[in-house]
PLY file of the C-alpha trace (Angstrom):
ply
format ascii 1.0
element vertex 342
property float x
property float y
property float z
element edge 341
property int vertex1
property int vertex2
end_header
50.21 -7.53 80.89
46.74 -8.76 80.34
45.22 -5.24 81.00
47.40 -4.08 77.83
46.88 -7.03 75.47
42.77 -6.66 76.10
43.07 -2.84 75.11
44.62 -3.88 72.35
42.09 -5.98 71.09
39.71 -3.96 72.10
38.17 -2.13 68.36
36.88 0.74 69.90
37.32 2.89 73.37
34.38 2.11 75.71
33.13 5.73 75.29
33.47 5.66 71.05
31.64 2.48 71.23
28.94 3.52 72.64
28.81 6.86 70.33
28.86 4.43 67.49
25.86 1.99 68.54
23.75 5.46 69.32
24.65 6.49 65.86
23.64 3.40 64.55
20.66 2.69 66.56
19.37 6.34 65.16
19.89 5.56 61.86
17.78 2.74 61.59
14.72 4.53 63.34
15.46 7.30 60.88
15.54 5.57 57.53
11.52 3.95 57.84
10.19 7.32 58.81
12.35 9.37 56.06
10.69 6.70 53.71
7.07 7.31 55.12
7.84 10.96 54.70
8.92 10.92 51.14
5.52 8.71 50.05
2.99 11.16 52.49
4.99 14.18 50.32
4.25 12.41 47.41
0.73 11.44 48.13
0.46 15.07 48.96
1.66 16.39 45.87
-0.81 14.10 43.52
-3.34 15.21 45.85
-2.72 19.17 45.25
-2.64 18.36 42.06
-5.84 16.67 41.69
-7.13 19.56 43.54
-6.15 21.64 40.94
-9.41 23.25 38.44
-7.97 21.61 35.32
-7.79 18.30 36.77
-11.40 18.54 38.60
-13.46 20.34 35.37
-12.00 17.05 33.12
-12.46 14.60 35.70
-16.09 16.40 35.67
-16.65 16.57 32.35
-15.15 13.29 31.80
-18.39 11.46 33.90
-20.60 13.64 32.25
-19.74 12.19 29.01
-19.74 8.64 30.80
-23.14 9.27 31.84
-24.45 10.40 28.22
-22.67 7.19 26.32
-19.72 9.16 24.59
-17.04 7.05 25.97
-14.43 8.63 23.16
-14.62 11.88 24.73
-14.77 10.43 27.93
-11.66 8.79 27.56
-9.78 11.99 26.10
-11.14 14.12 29.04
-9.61 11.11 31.59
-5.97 11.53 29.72
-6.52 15.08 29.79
-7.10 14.71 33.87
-3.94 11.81 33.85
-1.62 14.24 32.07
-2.07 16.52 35.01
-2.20 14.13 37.98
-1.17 10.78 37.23
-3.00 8.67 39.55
-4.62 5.12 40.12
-8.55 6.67 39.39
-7.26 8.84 36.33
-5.86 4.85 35.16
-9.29 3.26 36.13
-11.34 5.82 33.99
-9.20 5.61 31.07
-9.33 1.85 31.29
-13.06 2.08 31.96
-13.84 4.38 28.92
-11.47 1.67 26.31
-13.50 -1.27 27.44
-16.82 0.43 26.26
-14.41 1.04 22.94
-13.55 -2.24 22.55
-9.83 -1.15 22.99
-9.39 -4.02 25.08
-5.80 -3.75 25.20
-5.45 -0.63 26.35
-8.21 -1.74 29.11
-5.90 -4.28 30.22
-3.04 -2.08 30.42
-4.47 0.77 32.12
-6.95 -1.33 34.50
-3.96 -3.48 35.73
-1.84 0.08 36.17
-5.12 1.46 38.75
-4.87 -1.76 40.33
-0.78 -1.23 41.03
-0.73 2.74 41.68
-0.79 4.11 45.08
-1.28 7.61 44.09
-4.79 8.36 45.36
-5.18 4.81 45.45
-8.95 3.03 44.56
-11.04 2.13 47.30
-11.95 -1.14 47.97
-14.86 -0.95 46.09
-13.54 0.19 43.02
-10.70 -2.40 43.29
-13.28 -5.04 43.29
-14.98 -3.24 40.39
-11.82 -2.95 38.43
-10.83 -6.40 39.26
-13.63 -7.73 37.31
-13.14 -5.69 34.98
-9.98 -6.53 34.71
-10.67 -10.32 33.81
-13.40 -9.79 31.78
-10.72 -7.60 29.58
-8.24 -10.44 29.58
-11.14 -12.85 27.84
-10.57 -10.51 24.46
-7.21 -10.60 23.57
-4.58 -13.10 22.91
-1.28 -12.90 23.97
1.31 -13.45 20.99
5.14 -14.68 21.26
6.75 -13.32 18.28
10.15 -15.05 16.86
11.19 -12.79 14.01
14.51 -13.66 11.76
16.42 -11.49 11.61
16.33 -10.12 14.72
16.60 -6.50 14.24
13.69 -6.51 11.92
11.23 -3.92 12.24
7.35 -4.86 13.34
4.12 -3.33 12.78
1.10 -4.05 14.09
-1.70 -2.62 11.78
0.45 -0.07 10.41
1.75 1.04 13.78
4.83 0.43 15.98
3.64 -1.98 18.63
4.13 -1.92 22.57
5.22 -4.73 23.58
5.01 -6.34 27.25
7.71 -6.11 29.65
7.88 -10.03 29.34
8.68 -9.21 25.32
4.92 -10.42 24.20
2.56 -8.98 22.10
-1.36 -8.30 23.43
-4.06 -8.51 20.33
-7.30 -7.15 20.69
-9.88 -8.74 19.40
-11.01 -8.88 15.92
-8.80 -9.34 12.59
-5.04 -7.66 12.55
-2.11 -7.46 10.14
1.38 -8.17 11.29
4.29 -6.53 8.92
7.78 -7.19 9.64
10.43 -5.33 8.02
14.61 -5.40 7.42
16.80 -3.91 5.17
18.17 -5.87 2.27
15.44 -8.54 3.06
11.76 -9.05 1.43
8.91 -7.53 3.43
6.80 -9.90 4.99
2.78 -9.59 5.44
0.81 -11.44 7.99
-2.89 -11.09 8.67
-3.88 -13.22 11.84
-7.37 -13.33 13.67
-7.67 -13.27 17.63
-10.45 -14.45 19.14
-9.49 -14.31 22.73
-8.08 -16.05 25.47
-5.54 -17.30 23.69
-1.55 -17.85 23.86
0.43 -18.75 20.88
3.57 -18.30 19.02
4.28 -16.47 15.52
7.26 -17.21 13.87
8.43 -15.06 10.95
11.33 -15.48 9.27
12.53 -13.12 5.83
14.31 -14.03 2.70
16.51 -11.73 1.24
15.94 -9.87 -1.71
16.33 -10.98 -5.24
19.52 -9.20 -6.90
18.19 -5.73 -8.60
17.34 -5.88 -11.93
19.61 -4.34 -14.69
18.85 -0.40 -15.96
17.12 -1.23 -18.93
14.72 -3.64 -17.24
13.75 -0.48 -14.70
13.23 1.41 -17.48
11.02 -1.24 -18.62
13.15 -2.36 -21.65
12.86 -5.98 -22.74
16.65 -6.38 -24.07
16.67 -10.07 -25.71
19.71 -11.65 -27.67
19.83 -11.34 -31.57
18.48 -14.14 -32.92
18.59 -16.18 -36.62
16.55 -14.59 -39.19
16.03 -17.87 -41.00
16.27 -16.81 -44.81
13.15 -18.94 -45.68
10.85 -17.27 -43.85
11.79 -13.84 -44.20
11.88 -14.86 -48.27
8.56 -16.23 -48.53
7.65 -12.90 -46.62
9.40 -10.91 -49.46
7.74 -12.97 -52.41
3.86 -13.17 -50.87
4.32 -8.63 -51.11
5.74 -9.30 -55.02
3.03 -11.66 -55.45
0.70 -8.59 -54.41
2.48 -6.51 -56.45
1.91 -8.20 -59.61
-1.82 -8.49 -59.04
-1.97 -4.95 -58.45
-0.10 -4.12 -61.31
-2.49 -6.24 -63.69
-5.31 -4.24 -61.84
-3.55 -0.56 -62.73
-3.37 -1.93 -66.55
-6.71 -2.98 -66.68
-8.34 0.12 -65.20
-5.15 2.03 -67.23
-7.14 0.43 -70.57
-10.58 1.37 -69.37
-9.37 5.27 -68.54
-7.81 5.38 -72.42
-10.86 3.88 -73.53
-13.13 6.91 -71.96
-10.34 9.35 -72.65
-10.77 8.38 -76.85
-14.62 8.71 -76.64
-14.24 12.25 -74.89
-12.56 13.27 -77.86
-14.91 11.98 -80.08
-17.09 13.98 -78.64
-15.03 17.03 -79.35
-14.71 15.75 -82.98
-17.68 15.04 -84.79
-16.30 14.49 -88.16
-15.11 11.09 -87.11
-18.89 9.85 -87.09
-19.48 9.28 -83.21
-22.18 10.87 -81.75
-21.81 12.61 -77.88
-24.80 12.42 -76.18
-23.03 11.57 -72.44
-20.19 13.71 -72.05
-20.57 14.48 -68.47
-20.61 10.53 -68.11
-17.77 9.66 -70.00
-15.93 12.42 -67.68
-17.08 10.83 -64.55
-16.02 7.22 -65.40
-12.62 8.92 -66.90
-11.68 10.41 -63.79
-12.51 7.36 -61.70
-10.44 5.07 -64.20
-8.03 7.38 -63.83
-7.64 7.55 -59.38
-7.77 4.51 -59.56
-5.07 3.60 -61.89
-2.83 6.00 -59.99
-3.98 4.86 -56.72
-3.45 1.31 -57.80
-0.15 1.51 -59.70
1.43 3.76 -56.69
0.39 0.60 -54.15
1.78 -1.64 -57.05
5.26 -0.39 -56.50
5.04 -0.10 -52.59
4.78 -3.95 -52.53
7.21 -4.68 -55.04
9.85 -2.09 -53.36
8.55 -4.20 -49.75
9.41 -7.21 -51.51
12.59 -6.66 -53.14
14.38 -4.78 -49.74
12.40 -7.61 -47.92
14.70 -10.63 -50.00
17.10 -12.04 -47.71
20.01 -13.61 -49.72
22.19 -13.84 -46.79
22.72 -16.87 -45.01
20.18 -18.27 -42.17
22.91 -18.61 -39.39
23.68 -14.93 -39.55
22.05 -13.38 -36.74
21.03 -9.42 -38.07
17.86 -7.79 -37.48
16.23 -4.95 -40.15
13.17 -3.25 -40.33
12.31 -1.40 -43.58
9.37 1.55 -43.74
7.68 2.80 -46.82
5.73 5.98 -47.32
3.46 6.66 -50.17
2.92 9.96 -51.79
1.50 12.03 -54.52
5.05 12.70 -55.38
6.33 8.77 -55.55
7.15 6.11 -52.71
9.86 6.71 -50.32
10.99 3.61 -48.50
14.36 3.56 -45.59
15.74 0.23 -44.09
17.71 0.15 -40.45
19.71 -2.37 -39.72
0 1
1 2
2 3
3 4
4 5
5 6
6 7
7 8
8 9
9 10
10 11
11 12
12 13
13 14
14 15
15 16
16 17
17 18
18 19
19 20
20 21
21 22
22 23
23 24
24 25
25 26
26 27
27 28
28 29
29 30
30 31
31 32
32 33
33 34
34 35
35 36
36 37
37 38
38 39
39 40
40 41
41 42
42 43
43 44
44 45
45 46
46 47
47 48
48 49
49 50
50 51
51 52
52 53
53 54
54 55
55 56
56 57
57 58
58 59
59 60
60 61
61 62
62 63
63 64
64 65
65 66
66 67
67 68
68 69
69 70
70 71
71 72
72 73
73 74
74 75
75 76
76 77
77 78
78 79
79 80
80 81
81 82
82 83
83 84
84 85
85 86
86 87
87 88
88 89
89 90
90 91
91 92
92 93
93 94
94 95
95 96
96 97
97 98
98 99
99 100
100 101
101 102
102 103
103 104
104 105
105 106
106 107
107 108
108 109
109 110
110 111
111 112
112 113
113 114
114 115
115 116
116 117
117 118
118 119
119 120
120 121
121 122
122 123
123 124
124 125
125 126
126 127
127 128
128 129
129 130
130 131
131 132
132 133
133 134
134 135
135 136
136 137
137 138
138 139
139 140
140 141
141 142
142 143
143 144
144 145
145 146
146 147
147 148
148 149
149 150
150 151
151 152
152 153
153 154
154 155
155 156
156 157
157 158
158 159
159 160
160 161
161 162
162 163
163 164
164 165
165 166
166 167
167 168
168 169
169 170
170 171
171 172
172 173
173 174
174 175
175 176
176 177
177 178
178 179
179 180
180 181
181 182
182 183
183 184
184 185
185 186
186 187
187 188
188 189
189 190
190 191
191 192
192 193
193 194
194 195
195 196
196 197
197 198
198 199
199 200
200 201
201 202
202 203
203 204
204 205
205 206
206 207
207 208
208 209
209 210
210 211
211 212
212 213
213 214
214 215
215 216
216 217
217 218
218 219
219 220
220 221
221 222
222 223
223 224
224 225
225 226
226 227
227 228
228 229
229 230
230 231
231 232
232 233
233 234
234 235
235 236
236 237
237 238
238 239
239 240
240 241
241 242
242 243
243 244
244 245
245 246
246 247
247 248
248 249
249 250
250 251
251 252
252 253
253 254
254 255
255 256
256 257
257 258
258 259
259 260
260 261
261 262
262 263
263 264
264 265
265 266
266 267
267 268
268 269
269 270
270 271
271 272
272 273
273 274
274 275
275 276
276 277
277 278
278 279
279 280
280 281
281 282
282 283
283 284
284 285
285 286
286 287
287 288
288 289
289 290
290 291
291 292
292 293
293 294
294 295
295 296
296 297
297 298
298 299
299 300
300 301
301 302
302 303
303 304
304 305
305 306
306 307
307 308
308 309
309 310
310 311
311 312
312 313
313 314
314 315
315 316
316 317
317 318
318 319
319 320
320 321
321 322
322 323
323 324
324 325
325 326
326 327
327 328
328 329
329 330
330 331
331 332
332 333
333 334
334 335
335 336
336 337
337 338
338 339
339 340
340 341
């Protein structure tokens, strides 16, 4: 009775149990060293590849242009070499080569990266090395946190999209910077800012929407304003100052009108000398005839410009009517033509 209930209780037969804990036991030796294996395979595939003639001629070239000051190219050559075999030197270089460029965020990022990679990791050395380097990167930039409104604005940083931190901050280099932050439906916003290094704040930017859109005339660049009073003074003192002007100019057409006659008599004098005038000046006489006479025409035509100004000018309706007109005259040889719109 006691035999039975204890094989019941019993989870496994003796001889599965001990199948089981072998299974087990192997398991856990198996899993460290499958993990060991997978990192010596990788380890071993960065290292082919570094081996590779690409990646040695740009790590090459990439010291050579170290050694003669042209960090720019240096730097390209080192992304050439990372693009092939990512590793923790290929990091160290290109973080190197943006110190000497002042790129001191990109120093930070990929000097921190050399520090973290284990593919062909640094020796401790160069770990020291690119510690210190490290630091001495951190003393140029400031570290921004940005608090936009709304939140699914849009953020440039000099023009560009920025990359921001995994902790959602914002690493300035050095020097002066413009912050832009955009949104639909909202008014662009424009910030410059000026890092000096060293530094933590916090930016808040908040946008306003924008103003309602301006009617199709005003994008055309049409100034539409309401009709207003044509006060009947004004416009009739208008009208009576061009009448005035006409009526001087008319007394001016007379006179010189008399002194063409005048000349136009002695000329036939001349033609006549029964009548007892001598003509000694004909060629004068014609000269001041023909002047008298322009300028009689010229003055008389003007004459009745003004007075047909004034007279369509005279506003006889009341002031509290609210009209607008606009009359044009044209003079000719032929007469004056004059229109009025209204």
């Amino acid at each position: 009775m006691y035999s039975r209930r204890r094989k019941q209780l019993s989870p496994f037969p003796p001889a599965r149990g001990i199948a089981v804990a072998l299974a087990a036991l192997g398991l856990v030796m198996f899993l460290p060293t499958a993990h060991a294996d997978h990192m010596v395979a990788k380890a071993r595939s960065a290292s082919d590849a570094a081996d590779a003639p690409a990646y040695r001629k740009a790590i090459e070239e990439g010291l050579a242009e170290c050694d003669a000051g042209h960090f720019e190219e240096a730097r390209s050559l080192f992304r050439r070499a990372h693009e092939i075999s990512p590793n923790a030197r290929t990091f160290r270089g290109i973080g190197m080569t943006s110190f000497e460029l002042r790129d001191y965020v990109s120093a930070v990022h990929n000097l921190s990266a050399a520090l973290q990679d284990v593919r062909k990791p640094l020796s401790s050395e160069q770990r020291g090395q690119t510690q210190d380097l490290l630091e001495r990167s951190r003393i140029f930039v400031d570290v921004y946190t940005l608090t936009i409104s709304p939140k699914n604005s849009r953020v440039l940083i000099d023009g560009r999209a920025p990359e921001f931190e995994p902790d959602g901050t914002l690493m300035f280099g050095i020097g002066p910077h413009t912050v832009e932050v955009r949104a639909q439906g909202m008014t662009t916003r424009s910030l410059p800012i000026e890092v000096r290094g060293g530094e933590r704040k916090e930016l808040s930017i908040a946008l306003e929407r924008e103003s309602a859109a301006p009617s199709a005339g005003a994008k055309a660049g049409l100034v539409v304003s309401a009709a207003k009073p044509w006060p009947s003074e004004a416009s009739n003192g208008h009208a009576a100052a061009w009448l005035w002007a006409s009526g001087g100019a008319a007394l001016v057409a007379v006179g010189t009108g008399i002194y063409w006659s005048t000349r136009e008599t002695q000329l036939d004098h001349c033609h006549d000398p029964a009548t007892g005038y001598g003509c000694t000046n004909e060629s004068t006489l014609k000269t001041l005839r023909n002047v008298a006479m322009g300028t009689t025409i010229g003055v008389g035509a003007a004459a009745l410009t003004m007075a047909a100004i004034g007279i369509f000018s005279w506003n006889s309706r009341p002031a509290a009517r609210q009209t607008h007109s606009a009359l044009a005259c044209i003079v000719s040889p032929l007469g004056v033509a004059c229109g009025r719109s209204f």
